[in-house]
N, C-alpha and C positions, 0 to 999 in steps of 0.2 A: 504494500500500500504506500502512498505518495501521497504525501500534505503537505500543499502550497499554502504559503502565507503569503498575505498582501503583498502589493508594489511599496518598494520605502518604507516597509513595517520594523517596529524597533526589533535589531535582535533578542532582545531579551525576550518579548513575545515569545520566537522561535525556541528558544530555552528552554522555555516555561510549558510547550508543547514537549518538547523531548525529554522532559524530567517526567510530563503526565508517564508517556508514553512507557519508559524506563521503570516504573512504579509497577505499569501493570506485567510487568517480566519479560519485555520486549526487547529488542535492538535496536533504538535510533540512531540514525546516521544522517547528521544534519550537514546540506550541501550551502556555502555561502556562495551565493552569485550577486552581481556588478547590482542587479535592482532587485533581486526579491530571492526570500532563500526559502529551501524548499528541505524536507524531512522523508527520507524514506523508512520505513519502517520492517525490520526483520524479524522474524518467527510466525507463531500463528496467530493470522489479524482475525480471527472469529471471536477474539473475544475482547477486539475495540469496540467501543460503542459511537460509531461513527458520528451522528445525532450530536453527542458530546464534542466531539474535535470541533466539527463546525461551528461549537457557540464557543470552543474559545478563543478570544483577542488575536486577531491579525486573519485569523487562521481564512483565506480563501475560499478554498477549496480541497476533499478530501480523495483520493482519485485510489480506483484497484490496478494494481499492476496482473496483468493476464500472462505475462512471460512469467518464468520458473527464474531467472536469471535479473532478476529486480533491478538491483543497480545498474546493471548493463545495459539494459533494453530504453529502447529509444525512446516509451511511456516515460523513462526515470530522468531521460535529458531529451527535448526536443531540437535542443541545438548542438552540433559535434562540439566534441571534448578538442580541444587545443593545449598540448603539452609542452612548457617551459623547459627545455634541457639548460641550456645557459644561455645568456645576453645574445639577442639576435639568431638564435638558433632555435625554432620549435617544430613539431611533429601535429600534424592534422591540421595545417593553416590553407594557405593559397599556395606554398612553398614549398615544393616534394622536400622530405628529407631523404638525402642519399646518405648511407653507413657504409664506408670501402674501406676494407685492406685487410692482413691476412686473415686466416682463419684458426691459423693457431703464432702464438707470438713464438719469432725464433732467437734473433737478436735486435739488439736494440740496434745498429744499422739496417738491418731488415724492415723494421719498422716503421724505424723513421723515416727512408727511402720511399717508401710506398705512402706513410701518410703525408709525405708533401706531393708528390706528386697524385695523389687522387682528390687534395685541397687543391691543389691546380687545378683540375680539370673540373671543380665546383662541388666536390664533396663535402658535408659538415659536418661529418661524425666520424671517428678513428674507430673499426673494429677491430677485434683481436683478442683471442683465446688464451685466455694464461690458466686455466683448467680446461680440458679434454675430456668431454668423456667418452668413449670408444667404445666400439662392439668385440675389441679382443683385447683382453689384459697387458698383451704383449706388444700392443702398439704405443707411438707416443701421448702421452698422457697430458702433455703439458707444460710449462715449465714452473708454476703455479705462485709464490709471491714475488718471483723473481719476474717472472712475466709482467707481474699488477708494475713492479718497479721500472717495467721500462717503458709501459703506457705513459705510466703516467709522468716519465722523463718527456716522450713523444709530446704530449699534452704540452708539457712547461715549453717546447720550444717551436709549437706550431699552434696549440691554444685549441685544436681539437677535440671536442671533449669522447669522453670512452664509452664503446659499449663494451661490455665482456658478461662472458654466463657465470653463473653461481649453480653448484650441481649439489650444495649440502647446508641444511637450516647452519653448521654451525661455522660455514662460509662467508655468512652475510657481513657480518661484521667488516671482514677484512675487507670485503672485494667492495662493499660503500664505502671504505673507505678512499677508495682511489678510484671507484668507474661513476659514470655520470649517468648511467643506465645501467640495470641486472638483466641480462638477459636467463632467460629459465628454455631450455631445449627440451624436445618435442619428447624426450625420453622423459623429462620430469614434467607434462605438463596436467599429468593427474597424483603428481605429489604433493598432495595436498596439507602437507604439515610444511615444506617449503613454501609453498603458496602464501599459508598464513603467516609464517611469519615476514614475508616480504611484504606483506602490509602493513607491517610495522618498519618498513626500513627506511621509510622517509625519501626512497629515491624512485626516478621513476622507472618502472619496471617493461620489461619486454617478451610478453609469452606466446613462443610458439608454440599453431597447432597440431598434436599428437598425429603419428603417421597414418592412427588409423580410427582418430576421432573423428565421431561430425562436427557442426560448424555449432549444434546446442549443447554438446557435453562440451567443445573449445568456450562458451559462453559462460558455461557453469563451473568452469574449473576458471576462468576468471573473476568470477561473484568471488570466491575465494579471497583474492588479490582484494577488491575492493570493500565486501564487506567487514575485512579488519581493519581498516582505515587505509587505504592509499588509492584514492583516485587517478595516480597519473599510471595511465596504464595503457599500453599498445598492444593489438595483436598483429603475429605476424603468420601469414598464408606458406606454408614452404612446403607444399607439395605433400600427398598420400599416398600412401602404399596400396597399388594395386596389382593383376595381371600383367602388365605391362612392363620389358624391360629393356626398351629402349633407351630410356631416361632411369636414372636413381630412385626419383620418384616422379608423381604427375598430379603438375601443377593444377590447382583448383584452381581456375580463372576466376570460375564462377560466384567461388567463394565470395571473392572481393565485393558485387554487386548486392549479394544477401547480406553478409556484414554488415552493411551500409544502410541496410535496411534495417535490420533488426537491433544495431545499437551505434550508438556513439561515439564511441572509442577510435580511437585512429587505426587505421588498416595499416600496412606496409608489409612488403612480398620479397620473399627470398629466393631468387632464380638460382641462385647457385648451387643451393642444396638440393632444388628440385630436378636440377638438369641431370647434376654431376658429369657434365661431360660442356666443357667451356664453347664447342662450337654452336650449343643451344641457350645459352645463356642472354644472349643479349636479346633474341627474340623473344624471352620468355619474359625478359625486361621490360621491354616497347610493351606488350601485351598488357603486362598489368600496371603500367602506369596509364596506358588508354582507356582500362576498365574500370579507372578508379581507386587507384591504389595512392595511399599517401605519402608513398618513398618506397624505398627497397635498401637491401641489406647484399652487400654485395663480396667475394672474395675477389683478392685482386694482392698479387705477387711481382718482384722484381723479373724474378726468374721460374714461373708458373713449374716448370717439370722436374724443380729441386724443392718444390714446396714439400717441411717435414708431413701436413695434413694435404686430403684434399688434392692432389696436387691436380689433377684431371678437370675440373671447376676452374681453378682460379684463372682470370685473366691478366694480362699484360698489361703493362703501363698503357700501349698503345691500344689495345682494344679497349679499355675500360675509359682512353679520351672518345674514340668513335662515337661507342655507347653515349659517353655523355652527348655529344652534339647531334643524335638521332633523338635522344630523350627531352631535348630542349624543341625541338621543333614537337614531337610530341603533346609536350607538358602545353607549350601556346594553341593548341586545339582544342583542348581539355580548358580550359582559361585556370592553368598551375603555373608558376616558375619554378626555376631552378637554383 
């Protein structure tokens, strides 16, 4: 359920609702917007008394949310979510965000080579993996605080801020302490004890959907994320496991258009994971930025075929300029920049 309070209503009104709310053994989760803030309420609303909300002070309107996934769904925001990573940099605006470069961090020359040159070509987010987690014990893992340390050296002298995954609740700590985003991989996106607590981590967070989830268990495993408190919250499309092994996986285009539909949250698509094979990547790119995608997440290496991860995905300094100036002609049909 969602209770709207007035235009320009004192917040304390809105308080004074959420403390009802909290009394009767409920979940508020009070959203402040620019004119008027709004209460969604968690658990089971049979035993509000709606009648009641209505007569108290400020209180609007009392609205039922009909999606399973409350906070997410588009009833709980009618306007997209816009997410603040750092000054001049956001995700879900008019402005794709692009995320390039490795996929696993190797050195800090490595690094930093590639996030200048994919800030050349208009990127505004430095990727890279400083945990792995991998489908055989015996491959590389990662380089793991040693990694965060050279992000975030990268960061200090290109000012790119980071995205990197976090694959364990007792991870979180360190890796907000240096990424500008958590990313959560498609393998933890029904670990749902990581989930909760990244709603407490204060940053904003980046969750891919499961190789072989639908697009309402991907919804529901984000309520997670949001009903512990953190609102800033991205999905990202990177493709499902199916019959098909052409590709690594196969990209849900589709996806992109129902998202959109069904909530608020910023979209952005990972062609690389889903191609796994770098000669399909950039098409799978153009694609979902023409169908509505609000950025992409991209691999991209000095030297593609010595990449320690991945290496069959990542593209070249020079493909990944192409790309960008096919996507800028793109993004102006779509009315997006770059």
């Amino acid at each position: 359920m969602i209770i709207v309070m007035q235009e320009n209503s004192p917040k304390q009104d809105a308080l004074n609702v959420v403390e009802h709310v909290r009394q009767l053994g409920l979940q508020p989760v009070l959203l402040e917007g620019t004119e008027r803030n709004v209460i969604a309420v968690i658990g089971d609303e049979r035993i509000l008394d709606v009648p009641v909300l209505n007569a108290m002070t400020s209180v609007e309107k009392v609205m039922p949310v009909l999606a399973p996934f409350k906070l997410a769904s588009r009833e709980h925001a009618k306007t997209k979510t816009v997410i603040t990573v750092a000054p001049n940099v956001s995700i879900g605006g008019t402005r794709l965000a692009i995320m390039a470069g490795n996929c696993a961090v190797e050195t800090l020359d490595v690094s930093l080579r590639t996030a200048q040159a994919v800030q050349h070509a208009g990127a505004t987010i430095q990727r890279g993996g400083a945990f792995k987690p991998r489908t055989s014990p015996y491959s590389f893992q990662g380089l793991g605080e040693e990694g965060l340390f050279i992000l975030r050296e990268v960061k200090k002298q290109t000012g790119l801020p980071i995205i990197t995954e976090v694959l364990d609740p007792r991870q979180i700590e360190l890796v907000a302490e240096h990424a500008d985003i958590l990313q959560v991989g498609t393998r933890n996106m029904q670990n749902f004890e990581l989930l909760r607590e990244l709603g407490n981590c204060g940053k904003p967070v980046l969750l891919k959907r499961g190789m072989a989830a639908t697009l309402d268990e991907f919804l529901m495993s984000a309520e997670y994320i949001l009903s512990s408190g953190n609102p800033n919250l991205i999905l990202c499309e990177r493709g499902i496991r199916t019959y098909e092994t052409a590709t690594r996986n196969t990209l849900d285009i589709s996806a992109i258009p129902v998202l959109k539909v069904k909530t608020h949250l910023p979209v952005i698509v990972d062609p690389s994971h889903a191609a796994g094979k770098r000669a399909y990547v950039a098409a799978l790119a153009k694609a979902a930025i023409a169908a509505g995608a609000d950025g992409l997440l991209l691999d991209v290496h000095p030297d593609p075929a010595r990449s320690l991860v991945d290496a069959d995905q990542a593209l070249s300094f020079e493909q990944f300029d192409d790309l960008m100036t096919d996507i800028t002609l793109i993004a102006q049909a779509v009315d997006r920049t770059i």
